[in-house]
C-alpha positions as CSV (number, residue, x, y, z in Angstrom):
1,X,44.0,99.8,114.5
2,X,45.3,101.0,117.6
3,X,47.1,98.2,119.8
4,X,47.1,99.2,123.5
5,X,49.4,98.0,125.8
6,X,50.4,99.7,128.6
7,X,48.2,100.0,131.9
8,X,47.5,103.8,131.9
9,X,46.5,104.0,127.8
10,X,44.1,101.3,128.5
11,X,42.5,102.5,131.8
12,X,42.3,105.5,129.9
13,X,40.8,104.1,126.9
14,X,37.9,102.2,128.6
15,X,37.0,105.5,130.6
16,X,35.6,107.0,126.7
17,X,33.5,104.0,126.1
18,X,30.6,104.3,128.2
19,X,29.8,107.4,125.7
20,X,29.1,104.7,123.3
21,X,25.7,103.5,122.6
22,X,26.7,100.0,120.8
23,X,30.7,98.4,121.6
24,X,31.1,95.5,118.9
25,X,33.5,93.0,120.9
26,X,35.8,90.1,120.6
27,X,38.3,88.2,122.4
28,X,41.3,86.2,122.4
29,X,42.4,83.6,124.6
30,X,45.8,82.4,125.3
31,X,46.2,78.8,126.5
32,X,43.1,77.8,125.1
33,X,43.1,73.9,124.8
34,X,44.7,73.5,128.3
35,X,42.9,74.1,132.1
36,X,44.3,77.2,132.5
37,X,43.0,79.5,129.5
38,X,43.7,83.3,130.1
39,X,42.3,86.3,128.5
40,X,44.8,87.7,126.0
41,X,43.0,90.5,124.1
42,X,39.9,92.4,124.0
43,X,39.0,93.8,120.9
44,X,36.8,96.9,120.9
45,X,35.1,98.6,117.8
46,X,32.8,101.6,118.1
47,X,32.5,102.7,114.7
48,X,30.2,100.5,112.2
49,X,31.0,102.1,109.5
50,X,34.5,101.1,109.8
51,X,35.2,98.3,107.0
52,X,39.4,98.0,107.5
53,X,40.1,97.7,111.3
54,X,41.6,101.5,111.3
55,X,39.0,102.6,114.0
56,X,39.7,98.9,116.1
57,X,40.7,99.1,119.2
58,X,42.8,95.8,121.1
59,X,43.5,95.6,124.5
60,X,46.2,93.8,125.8
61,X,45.5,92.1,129.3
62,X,47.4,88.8,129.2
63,X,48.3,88.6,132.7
64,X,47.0,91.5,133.6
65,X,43.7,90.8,135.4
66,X,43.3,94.2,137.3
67,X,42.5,95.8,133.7
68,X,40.5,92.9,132.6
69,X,38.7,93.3,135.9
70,X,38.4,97.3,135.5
71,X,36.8,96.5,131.8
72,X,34.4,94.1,133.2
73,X,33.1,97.0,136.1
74,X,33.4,99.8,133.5
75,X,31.8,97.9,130.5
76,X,30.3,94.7,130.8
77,X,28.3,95.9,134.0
78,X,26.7,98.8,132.3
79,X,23.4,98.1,131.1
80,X,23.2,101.9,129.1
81,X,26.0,100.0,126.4
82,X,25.1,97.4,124.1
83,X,27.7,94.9,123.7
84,X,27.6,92.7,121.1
85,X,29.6,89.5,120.3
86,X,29.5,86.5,117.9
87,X,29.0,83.0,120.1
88,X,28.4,85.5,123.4
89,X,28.4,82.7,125.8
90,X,32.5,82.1,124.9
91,X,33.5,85.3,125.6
92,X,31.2,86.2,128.9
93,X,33.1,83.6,130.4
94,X,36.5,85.7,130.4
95,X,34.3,88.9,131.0
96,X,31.5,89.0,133.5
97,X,30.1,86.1,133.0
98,X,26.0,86.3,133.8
99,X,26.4,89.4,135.2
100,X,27.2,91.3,131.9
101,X,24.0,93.0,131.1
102,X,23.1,94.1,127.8
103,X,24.3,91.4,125.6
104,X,23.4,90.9,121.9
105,X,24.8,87.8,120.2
106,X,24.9,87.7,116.2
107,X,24.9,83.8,116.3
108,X,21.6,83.7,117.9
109,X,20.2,86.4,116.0
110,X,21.6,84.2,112.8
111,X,20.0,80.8,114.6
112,X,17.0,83.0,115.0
113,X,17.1,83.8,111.2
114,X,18.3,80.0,109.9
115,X,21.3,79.2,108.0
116,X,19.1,78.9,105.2
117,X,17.4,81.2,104.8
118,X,21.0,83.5,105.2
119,X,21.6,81.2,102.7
120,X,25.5,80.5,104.1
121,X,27.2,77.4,104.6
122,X,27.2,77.6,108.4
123,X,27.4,80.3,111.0
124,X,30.4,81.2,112.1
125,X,31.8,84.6,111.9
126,X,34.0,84.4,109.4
127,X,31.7,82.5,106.9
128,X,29.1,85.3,107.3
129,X,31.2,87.5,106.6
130,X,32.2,86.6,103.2
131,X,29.2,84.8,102.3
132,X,26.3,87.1,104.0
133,X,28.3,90.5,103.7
134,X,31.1,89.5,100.8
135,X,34.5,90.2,102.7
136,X,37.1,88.8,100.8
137,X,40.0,86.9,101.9
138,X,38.9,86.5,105.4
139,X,41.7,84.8,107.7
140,X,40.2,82.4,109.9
141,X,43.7,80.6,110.5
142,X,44.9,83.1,113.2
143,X,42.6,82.2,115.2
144,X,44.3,79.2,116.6
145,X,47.8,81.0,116.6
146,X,49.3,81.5,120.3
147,X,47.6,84.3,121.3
148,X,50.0,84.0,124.9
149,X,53.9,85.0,122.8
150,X,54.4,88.4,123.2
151,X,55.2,90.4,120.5
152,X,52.1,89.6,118.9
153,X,52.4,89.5,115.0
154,X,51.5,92.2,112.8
155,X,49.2,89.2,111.2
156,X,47.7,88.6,114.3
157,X,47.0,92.0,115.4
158,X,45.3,92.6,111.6
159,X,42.8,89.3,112.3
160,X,42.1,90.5,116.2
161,X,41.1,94.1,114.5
162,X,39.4,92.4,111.8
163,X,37.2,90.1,113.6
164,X,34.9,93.4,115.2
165,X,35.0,94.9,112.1
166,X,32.9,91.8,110.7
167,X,31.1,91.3,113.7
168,X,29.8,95.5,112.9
169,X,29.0,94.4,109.7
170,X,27.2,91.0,110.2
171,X,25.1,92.3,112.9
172,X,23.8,95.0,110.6
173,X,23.4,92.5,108.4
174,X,21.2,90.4,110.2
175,X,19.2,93.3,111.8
176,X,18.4,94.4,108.5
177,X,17.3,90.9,107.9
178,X,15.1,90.5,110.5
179,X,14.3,94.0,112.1
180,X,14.9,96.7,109.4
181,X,13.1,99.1,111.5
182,X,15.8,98.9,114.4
183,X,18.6,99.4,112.3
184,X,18.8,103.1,111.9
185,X,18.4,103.6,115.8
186,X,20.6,101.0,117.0
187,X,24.0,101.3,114.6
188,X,23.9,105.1,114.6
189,X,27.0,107.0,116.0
190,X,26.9,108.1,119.6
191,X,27.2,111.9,119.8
């Protein structure tokens, strides 16, 4: 994984993704149960075929809102990437809101699909990824860590990275569940 912290490495970094045809993306929010959440990470992964979180990317923004900001312009705004999230709605409202175009969310596509016929316990992320694509040992307890301390642990950084890599996997998953066809065009490498 590559943990990005400072303001030029980031700019830099979100300059190469509109290359991409298909961003699998993830946030973390600091602060969460009180009124004043704020963006910590965003997690970027361009590379389905990446199973271990080598070729994840995680942006840290906490408190810095002009890079958050330049992410939302450069990314979210651009209707030529696909971005695609797990339980969209959460994360749209720490980046661009309704005006992020091109949006794919692998919880509707699994609502689309049923739970039972996925035939998982529910449909969170984590559960389809062991149960749908057979991770093991997913950690869904960082979640819920205190994603505002800085240095961020090497545990958390692992789950942040983590989390797109299942989200890559789980969304070919359920295309090949419920659109094989589209599968080949949408998840192949940009070049």
């Amino acid at each position: 994984m590559h943990y990005l912290t400072t303001s030029t490495e980031i700019r830099d970094f979100i300059s190469t993704l509109t290359s991409n045809k298909t961003l699998w993306l993830d946030t973390e929010i600091a602060d969460f149960r009180t009124d004043y959440p704020r963006l910590s990470l965003i997690q970027v992964l361009a590379d389905s075929t990446d199973s271990t979180g080598v070729s994840a990317y995680l942006l840290d923004v906490l408190d810095k809102p002009d890079l958050a900001e330049y992410f939302i312009n450069q990314i979210m705004f651009d209707s030529n990437v696909e971005k695609v999230f797990h339980n969209a709605g959460f994360d749209l409202k720490y980046l661009g809101k309704k005006l992020a175009q091109n949006i794919t969310c692998t919880d509707q596509i699994a609502r689309k699909i049923t739970r039972e016929r996925l035939e998982v316990s529910n449909l969170k992320l984590k559960t389809l990824a062991s149960e749908l694509c057979h991770f093991v040992n997913v950690d869904a307890d960082e979640g819920s860590s205190d994603w505002g301390m800085r240095p961020l642990s090497d545990k958390q950084l692992k789950y942040a990275a983590m989390d797109t890599v299942y989200l890559a996997a789980v969304h070919r998953k359920l295309l090949e569940i419920s659109n094989p066809h589209a599968v080949d065009n949408i998840l192949q490498p940009s070049s």
